[in-house]
C-alpha positions as CSV (number, residue, x, y, z in Angstrom):
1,X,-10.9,-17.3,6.0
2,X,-8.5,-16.7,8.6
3,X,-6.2,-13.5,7.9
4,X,-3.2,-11.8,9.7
5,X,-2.9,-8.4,9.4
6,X,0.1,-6.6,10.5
7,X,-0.4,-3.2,10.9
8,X,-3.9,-3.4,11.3
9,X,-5.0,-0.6,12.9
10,X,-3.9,1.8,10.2
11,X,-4.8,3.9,8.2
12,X,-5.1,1.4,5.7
13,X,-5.4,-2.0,7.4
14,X,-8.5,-0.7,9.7
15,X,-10.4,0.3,6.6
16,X,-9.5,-3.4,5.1
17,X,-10.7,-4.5,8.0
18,X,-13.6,-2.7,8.2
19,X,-14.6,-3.9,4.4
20,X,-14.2,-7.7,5.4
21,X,-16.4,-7.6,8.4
22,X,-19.4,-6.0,6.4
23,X,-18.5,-8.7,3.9
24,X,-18.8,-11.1,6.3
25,X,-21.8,-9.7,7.6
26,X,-23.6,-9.7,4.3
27,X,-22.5,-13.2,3.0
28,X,-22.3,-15.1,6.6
29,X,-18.9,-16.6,5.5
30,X,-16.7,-17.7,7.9
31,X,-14.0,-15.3,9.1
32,X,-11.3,-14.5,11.3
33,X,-9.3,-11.4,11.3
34,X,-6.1,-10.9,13.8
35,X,-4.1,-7.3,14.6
36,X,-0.3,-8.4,14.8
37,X,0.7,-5.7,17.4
38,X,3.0,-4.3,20.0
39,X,1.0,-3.9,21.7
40,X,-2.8,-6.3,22.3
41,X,-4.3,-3.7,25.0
42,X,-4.9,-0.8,22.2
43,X,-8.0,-0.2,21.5
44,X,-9.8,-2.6,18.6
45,X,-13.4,-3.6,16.8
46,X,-15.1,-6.7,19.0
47,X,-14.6,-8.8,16.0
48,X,-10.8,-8.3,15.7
49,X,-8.5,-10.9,17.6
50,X,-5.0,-9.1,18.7
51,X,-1.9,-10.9,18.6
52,X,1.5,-9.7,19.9
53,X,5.2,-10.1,17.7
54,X,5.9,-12.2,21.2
55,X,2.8,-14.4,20.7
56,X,3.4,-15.3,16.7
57,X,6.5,-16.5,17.7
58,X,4.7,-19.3,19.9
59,X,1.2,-19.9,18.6
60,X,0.3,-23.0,16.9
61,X,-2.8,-21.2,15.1
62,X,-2.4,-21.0,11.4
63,X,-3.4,-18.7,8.6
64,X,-5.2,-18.8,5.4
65,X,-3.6,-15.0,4.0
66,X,-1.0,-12.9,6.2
67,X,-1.4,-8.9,5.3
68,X,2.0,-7.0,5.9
69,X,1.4,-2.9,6.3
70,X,3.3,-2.6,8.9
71,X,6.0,0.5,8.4
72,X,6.2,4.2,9.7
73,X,5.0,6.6,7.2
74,X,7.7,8.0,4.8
75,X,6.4,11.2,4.5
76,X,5.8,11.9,8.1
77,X,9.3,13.7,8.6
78,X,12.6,14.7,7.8
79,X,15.0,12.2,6.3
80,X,17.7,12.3,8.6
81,X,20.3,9.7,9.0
82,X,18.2,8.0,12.1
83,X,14.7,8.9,10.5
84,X,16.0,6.7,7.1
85,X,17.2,4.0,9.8
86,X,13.6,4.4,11.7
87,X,11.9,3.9,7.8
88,X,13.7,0.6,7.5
89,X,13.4,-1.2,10.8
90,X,9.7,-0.1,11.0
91,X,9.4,-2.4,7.6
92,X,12.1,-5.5,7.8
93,X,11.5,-5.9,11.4
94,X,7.9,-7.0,11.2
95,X,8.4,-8.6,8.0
96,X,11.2,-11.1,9.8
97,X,8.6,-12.0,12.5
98,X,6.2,-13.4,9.6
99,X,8.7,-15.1,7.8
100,X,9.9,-16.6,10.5
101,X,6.1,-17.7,11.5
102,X,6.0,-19.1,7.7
103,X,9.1,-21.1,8.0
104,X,7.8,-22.8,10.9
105,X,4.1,-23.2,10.8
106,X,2.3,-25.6,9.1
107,X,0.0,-25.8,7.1
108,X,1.4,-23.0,5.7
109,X,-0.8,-19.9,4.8
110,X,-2.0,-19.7,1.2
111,X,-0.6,-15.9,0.8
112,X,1.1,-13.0,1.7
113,X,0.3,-9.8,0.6
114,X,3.0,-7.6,1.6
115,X,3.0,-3.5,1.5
116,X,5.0,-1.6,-0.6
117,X,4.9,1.7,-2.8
118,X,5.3,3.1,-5.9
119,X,8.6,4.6,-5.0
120,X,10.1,1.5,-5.8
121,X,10.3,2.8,-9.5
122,X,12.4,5.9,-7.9
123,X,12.3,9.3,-9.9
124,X,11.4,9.2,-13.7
125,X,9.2,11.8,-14.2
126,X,6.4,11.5,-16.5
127,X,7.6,8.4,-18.0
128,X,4.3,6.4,-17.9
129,X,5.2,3.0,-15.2
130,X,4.1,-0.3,-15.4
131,X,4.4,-3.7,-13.0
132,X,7.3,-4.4,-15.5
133,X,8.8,-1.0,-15.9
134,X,12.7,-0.7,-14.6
135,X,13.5,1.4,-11.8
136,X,15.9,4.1,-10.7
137,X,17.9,4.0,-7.8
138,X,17.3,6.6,-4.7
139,X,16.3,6.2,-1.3
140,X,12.8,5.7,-1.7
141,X,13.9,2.4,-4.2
142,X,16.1,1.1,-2.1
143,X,13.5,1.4,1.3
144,X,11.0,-0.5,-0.8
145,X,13.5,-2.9,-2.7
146,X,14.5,-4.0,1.2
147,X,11.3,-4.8,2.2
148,X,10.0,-6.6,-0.8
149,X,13.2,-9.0,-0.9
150,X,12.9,-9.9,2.4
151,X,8.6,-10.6,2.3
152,X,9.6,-12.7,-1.4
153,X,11.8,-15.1,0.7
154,X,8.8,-16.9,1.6
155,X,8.2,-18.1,-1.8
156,X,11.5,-20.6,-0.3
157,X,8.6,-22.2,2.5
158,X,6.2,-22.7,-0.6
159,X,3.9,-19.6,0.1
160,X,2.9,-17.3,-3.1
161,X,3.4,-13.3,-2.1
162,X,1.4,-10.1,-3.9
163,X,4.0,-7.3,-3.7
164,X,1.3,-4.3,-3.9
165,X,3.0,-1.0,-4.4
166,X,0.8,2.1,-3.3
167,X,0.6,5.2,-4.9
168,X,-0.7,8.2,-3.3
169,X,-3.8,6.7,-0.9
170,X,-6.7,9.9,-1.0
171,X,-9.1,9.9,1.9
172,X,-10.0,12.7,3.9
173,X,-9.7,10.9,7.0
174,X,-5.7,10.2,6.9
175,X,-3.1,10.2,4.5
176,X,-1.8,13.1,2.3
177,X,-5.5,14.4,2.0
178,X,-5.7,14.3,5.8
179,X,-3.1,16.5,6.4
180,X,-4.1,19.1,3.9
181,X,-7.1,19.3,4.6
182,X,-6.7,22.1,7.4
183,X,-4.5,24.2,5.4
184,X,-6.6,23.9,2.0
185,X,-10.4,25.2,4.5
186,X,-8.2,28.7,5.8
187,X,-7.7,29.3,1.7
188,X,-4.0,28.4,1.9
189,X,-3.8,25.5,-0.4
190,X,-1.4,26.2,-3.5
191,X,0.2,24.2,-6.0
192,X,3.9,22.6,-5.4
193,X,6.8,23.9,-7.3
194,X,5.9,24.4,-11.4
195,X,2.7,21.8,-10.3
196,X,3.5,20.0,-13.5
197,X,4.7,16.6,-12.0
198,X,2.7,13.8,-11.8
199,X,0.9,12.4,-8.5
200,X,-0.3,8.6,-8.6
201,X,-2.8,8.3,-6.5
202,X,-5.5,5.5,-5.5
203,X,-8.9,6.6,-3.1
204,X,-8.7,4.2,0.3
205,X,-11.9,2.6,-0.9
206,X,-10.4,1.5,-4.3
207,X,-7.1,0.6,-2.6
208,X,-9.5,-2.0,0.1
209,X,-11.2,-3.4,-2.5
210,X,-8.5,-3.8,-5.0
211,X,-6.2,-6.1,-1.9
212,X,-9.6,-7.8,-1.8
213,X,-10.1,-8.5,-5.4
214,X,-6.3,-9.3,-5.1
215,X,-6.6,-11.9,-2.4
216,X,-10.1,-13.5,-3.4
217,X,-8.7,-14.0,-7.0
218,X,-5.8,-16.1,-5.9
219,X,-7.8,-18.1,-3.1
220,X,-10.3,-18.7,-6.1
221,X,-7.7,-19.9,-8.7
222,X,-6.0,-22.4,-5.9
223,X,-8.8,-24.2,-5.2
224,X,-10.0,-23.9,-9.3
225,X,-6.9,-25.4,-11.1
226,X,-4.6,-26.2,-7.8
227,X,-1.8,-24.5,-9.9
228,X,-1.0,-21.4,-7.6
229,X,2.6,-22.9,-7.4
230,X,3.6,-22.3,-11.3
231,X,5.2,-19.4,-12.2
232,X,3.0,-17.2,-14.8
233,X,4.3,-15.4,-18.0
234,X,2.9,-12.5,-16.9
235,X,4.0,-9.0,-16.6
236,X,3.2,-9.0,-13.1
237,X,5.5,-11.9,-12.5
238,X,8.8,-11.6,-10.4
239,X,11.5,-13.9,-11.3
240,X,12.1,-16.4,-8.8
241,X,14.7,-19.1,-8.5
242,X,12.0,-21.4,-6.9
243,X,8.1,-22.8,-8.8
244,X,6.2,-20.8,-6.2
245,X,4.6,-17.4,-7.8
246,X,5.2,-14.2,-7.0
247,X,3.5,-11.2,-8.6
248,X,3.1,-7.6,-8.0
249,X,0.2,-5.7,-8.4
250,X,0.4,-1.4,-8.8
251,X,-2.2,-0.1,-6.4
252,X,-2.8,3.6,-8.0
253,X,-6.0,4.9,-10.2
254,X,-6.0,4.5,-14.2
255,X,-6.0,8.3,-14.0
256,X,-2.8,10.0,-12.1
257,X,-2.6,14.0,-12.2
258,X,-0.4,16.7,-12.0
259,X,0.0,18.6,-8.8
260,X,-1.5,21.6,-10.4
261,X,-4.9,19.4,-11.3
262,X,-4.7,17.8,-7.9
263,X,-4.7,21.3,-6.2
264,X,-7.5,23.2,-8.3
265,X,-9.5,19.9,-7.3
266,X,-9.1,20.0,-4.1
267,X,-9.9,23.8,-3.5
268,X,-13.3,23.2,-5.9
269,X,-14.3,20.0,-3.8
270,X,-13.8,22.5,-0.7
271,X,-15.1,25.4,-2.3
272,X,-11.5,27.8,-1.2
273,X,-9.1,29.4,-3.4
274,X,-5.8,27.7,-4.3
275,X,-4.0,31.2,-4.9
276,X,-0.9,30.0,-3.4
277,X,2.4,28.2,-4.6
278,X,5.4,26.7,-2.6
279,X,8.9,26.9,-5.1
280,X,11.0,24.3,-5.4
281,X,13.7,26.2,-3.1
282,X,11.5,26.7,-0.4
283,X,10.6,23.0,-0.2
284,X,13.9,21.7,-0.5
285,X,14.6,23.8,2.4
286,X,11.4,22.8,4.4
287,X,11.7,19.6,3.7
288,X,15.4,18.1,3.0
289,X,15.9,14.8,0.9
290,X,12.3,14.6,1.4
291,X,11.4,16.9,-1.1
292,X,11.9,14.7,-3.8
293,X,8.6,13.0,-2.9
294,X,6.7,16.7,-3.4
295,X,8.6,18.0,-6.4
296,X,9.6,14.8,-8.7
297,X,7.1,12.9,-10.1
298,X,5.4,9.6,-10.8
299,X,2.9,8.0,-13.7
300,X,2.5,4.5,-12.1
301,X,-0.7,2.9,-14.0
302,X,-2.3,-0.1,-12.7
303,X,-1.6,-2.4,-15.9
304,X,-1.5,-6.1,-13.5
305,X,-5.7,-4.8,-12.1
306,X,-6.8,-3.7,-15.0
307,X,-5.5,-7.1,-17.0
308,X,-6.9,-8.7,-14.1
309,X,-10.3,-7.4,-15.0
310,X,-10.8,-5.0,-11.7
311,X,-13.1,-2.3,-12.3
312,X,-11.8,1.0,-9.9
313,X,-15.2,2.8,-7.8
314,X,-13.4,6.1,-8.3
315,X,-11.0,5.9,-11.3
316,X,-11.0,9.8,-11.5
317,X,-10.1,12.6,-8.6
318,X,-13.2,13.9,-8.8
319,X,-14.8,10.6,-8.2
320,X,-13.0,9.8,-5.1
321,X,-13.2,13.3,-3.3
322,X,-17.1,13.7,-4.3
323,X,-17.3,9.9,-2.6
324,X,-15.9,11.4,0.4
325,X,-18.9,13.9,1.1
């Protein structure tokens, strides 16, 4: 398998990376995995090929499964006018390169999985969220609403895309963890606002292997039946005005938590008090528009994996921070 990954020396796309090669390693399969980049001089595995946007727009090499994760991290700052502007590019612009590649290459790859997140559903509190749940508009909606369009437009060139919408990725080396990891050792860790709204979260390693599962599913049931261009009746599905199928997958634990459970856990699994709590005020104030993303809620369950039959390594909070010790 030959597989494209933009944004592949992420967070996310190094530790997909990272799973395929020890795959590959174990099984002897055939495999290629390419880093679409800015820039091909950073630093990379011996085993990953580096491509630049430049060189995609030239190369004649083709692709069994693109991976789009390209985009700066929401959370990261300060929703200005220019940051929300920053948010967007940083998604479409990356996703135009590879659907320009798909329009013009050939054969054409056999799938894109493209990022997206759970804010797509915007705010509805603890209103439990499925794959065919409705959403609300706000910014976060309309950031991941953009970039899901625009990757679904190469269902027009023939090509099925996964839309898989993230929740909450926990791993102590990155992500929301990452960060609060410092904070939560000195004893200052503390709930968020009343602590009762609900976090969706997924651990890295079920996140990996669930885009795996995803992928190896869909290669399996193209060569099986040779039917991956019908649209399903599933949930799942996203209506399309062309036969090629596109489906989205919620990327997030059978087990979301409130802020309050999410705190006391992290505190036990470091062994420090979680005395402390950040109000609402104070957070709207810290944190602008932003807040939202702190303070409102989220129960996204995976409904599309579980149908699917995949089983999660660390379906529980506890799981997936004892895994990281």
């Amino acid at each position: 398998m030959n597989i494209l990954i933009s944004g592949g020396s992420g967070f996310l796309g190094s530790a997909f990376s990272d799973e395929l090669m020890k795959r590959h390693n174990d099984t002897d399969r055939d495999l290629g995995i390419t880093w679409l980049t800015r820039d091909s001089s950073q630093a990379h595995p011996s085993m990953i090929n580096m491509m630049t946007y430049d060189e995609l727009a030239q190369t004649d090499k083709s692709f069994d499964v693109i991976l789009n994760l390209a985009g700066a991290g929401i959370a990261d700052s300060r929703w200005s006018d220019s940051r929300k502007e920053q948010l967007l590019a940083s998604r479409i612009k990356p996703t135009e390169s590879l659907i320009a590649f798909i329009a013009r290459t050939s054969p054409k790859p056999k799938l894109l999985v493209s990022g997206s997140a759970i804010g797509w559903y915007g705010t509805q509190g603890d209103k439990p969220l499925t794959e065919s749940s409705a959403s609300e508009t706000d910014f976060s909606h309309r950031l991941c609403d953009e970039w899901e369009q625009l990757a679904l437009t190469a269902t027009e060139y023939g090509v099925p895309v996964a839309i898989v919408r993230t929740g909450v990725v926990i791993h102590p080396k990155g992500g929301m963890l990452g960060k609060l990891l410092l904070p939560f050792k000195l004893g200052l860790g503390g709930q968020l606002s009343d602590g009762k709204q609900i976090m969706s979260w997924v651990s890295r390693d079920d996140w990996v292997g669930a885009t795996i599962f995803i992928i190896e599913q869909h290669l399996t049931e193209k060569t099986d039946t040779q039917q991956s261009d019908s649209i399903t009746t599933a949930e799942n599905t996203i209506s399309s005005e062309n036969s090629t199928s596109a489906v989205v997958y919620n990327l997030t634990a059978p087990n979301p938590v409130t802020n309050h459970t999410f705190t006391k856990d992290v505190g036990a699994w470091l062994h420090r008090p979680t005395f402390f709590t950040l109000p609402s005020p104070l957070l709207k104030l810290m944190f602008g528009e932003m807040s939202t993303l702190l303070i409102d809620g989220q129960k996204v369950l995976p409904q599309a994996l579980d149908n699917a039959g995949y089983e999660f390594k660390q379906p529980t909070l506890k799981q997936a921070l004892e895994q990281q010790e």
